[in-house]
ROTOR-681438 format. One record per residue (C-alpha): residue number from 1; x, y, z; residue in one letter. Coordinates in pm, whole numbers, plus 50000, padded with zeros to 5 digits. Layout:
<r k="NUM" x="X" y="Y" z="Z" r="A"/>
...
END
This chain:
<r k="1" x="54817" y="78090" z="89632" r="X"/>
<r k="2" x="54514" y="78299" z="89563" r="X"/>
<r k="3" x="54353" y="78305" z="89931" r="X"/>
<r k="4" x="54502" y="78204" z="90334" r="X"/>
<r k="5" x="54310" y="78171" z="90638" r="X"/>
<r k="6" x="54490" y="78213" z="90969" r="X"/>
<r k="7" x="54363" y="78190" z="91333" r="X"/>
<r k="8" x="54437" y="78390" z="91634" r="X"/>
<r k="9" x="54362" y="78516" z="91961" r="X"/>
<r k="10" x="54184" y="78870" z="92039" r="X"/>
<r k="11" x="54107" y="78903" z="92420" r="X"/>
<r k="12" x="54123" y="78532" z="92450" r="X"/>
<r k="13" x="53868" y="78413" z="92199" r="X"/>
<r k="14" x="53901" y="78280" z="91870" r="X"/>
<r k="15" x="53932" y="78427" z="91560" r="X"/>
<r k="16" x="53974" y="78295" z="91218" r="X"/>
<r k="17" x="54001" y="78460" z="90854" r="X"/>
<r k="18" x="54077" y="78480" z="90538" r="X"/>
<r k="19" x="54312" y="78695" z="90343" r="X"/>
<r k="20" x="54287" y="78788" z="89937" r="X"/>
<r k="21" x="54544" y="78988" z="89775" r="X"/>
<r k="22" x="54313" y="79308" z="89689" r="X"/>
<r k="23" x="54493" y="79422" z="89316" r="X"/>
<r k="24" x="54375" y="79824" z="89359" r="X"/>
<r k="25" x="54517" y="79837" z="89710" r="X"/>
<r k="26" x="54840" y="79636" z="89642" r="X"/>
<r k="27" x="54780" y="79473" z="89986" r="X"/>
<r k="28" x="54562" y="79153" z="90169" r="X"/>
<r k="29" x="54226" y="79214" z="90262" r="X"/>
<r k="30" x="54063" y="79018" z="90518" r="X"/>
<r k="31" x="53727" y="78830" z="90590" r="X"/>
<r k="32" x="53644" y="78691" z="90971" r="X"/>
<r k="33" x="53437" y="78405" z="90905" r="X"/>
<r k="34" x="53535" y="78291" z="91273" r="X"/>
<r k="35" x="53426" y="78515" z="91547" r="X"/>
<r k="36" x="53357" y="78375" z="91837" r="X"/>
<r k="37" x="53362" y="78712" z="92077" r="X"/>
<r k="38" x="53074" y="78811" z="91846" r="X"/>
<r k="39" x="52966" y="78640" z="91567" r="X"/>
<r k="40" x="52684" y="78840" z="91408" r="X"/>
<r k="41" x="53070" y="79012" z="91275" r="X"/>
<r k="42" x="53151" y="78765" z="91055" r="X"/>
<r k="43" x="53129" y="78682" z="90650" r="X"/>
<r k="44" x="52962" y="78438" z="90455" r="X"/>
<r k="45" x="53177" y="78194" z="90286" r="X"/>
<r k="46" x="53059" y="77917" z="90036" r="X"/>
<r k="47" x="53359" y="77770" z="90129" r="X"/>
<r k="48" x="53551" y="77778" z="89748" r="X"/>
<r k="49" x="53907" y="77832" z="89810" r="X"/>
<r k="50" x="53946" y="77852" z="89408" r="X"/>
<r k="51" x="53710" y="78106" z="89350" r="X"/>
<r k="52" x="53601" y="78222" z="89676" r="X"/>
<r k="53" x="53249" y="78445" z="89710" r="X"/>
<r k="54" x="53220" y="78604" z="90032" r="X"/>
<r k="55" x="52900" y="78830" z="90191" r="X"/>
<r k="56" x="52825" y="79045" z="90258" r="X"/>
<r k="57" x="53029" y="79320" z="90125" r="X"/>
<r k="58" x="53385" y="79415" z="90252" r="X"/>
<r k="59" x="53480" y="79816" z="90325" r="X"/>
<r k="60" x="53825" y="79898" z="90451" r="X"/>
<r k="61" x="53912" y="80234" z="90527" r="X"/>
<r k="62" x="54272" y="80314" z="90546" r="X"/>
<r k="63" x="54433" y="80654" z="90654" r="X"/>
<r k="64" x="54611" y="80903" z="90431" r="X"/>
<r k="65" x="54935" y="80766" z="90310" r="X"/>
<r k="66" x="55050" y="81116" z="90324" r="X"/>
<r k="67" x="54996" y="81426" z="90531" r="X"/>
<r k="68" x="54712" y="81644" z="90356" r="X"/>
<r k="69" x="54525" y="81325" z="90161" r="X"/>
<r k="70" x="54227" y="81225" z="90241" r="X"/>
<r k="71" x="54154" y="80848" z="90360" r="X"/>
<r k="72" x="54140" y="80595" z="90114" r="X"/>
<r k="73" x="53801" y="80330" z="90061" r="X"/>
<r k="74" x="53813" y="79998" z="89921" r="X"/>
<r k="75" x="53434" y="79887" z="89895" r="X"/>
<r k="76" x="53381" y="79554" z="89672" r="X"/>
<r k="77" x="53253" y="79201" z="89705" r="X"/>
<r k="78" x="53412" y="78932" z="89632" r="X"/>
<r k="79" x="53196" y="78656" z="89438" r="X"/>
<r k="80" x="53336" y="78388" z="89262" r="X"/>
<r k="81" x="53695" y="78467" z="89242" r="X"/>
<r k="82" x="53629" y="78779" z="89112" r="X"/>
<r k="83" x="53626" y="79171" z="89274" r="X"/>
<r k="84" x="53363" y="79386" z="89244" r="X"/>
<r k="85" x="53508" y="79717" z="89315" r="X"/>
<r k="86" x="53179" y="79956" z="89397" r="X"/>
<r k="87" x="53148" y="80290" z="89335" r="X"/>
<r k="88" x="53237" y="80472" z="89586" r="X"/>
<r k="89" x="53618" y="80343" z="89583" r="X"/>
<r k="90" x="53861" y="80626" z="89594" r="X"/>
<r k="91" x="54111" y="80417" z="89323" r="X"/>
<r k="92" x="54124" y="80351" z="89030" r="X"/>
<r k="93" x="53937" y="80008" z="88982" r="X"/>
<r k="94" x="53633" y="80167" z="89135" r="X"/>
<r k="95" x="53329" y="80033" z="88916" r="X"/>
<r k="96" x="53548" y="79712" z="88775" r="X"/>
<r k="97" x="53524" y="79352" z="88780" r="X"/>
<r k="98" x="53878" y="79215" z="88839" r="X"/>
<r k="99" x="53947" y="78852" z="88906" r="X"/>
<r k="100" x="54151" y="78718" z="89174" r="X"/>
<r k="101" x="54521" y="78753" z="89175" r="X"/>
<r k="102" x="54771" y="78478" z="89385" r="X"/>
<r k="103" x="54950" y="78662" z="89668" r="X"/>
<r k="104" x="55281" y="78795" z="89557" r="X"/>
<r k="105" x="55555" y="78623" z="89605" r="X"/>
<r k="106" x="55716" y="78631" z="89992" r="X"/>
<r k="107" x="55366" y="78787" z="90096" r="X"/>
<r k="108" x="55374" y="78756" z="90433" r="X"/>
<r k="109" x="55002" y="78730" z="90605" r="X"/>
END
């Protein structure tokens, strides 16, 4: 399974969204297509659970895995099942086009 949508709670309204496996951070990603506390932030979908294109673009920011580094940025889209890492990624795919990968196995989400 390449993509899963799950839908919860925050502060009592509804959220739903969609997690990809991102390859360069070894770890899901997720887009909020369902926001109902406030939906002007929430992604596109087209609705392709095979090859997926979301907009607009996703940026996480994660903290330092270890005392010292600096944070880490994962800035891509994701357009028809395939990862556009942009430039100003701190990994290695930074720049790349990498299709979609399928969840590793007992990935829990």
């Amino acid at each position: 399974m390449k993509i899963k949508y799950r839908e919860f709670k925050s502060d009592g309204e509804q959220i739903g969204a969609w997690f990809v496996y991102c390859p360069a951070c070894k770890r899901a990603h997720r887009f909020i297509t369902l926001n109902e506390a406030d939906p002007s932030h929430a992604w596109e979908f087209d609705g392709n659970e095979d090859a997926p294109t979301f907009s607009p673009s996703l940026l996480v920011h994660s903290g330092p895995l270890r005392r010292g580094q600096s944070d880490e940025v994962c800035h891509s889209y994701l357009r028809g099942g395939v990862w556009q890492f942009l430039s100003d990624c701190t990994h290695d795919m930074a720049g790349q086009h990498v299709p979609m990968m399928a969840f590793p196995y007992n990935y829990r989400v």
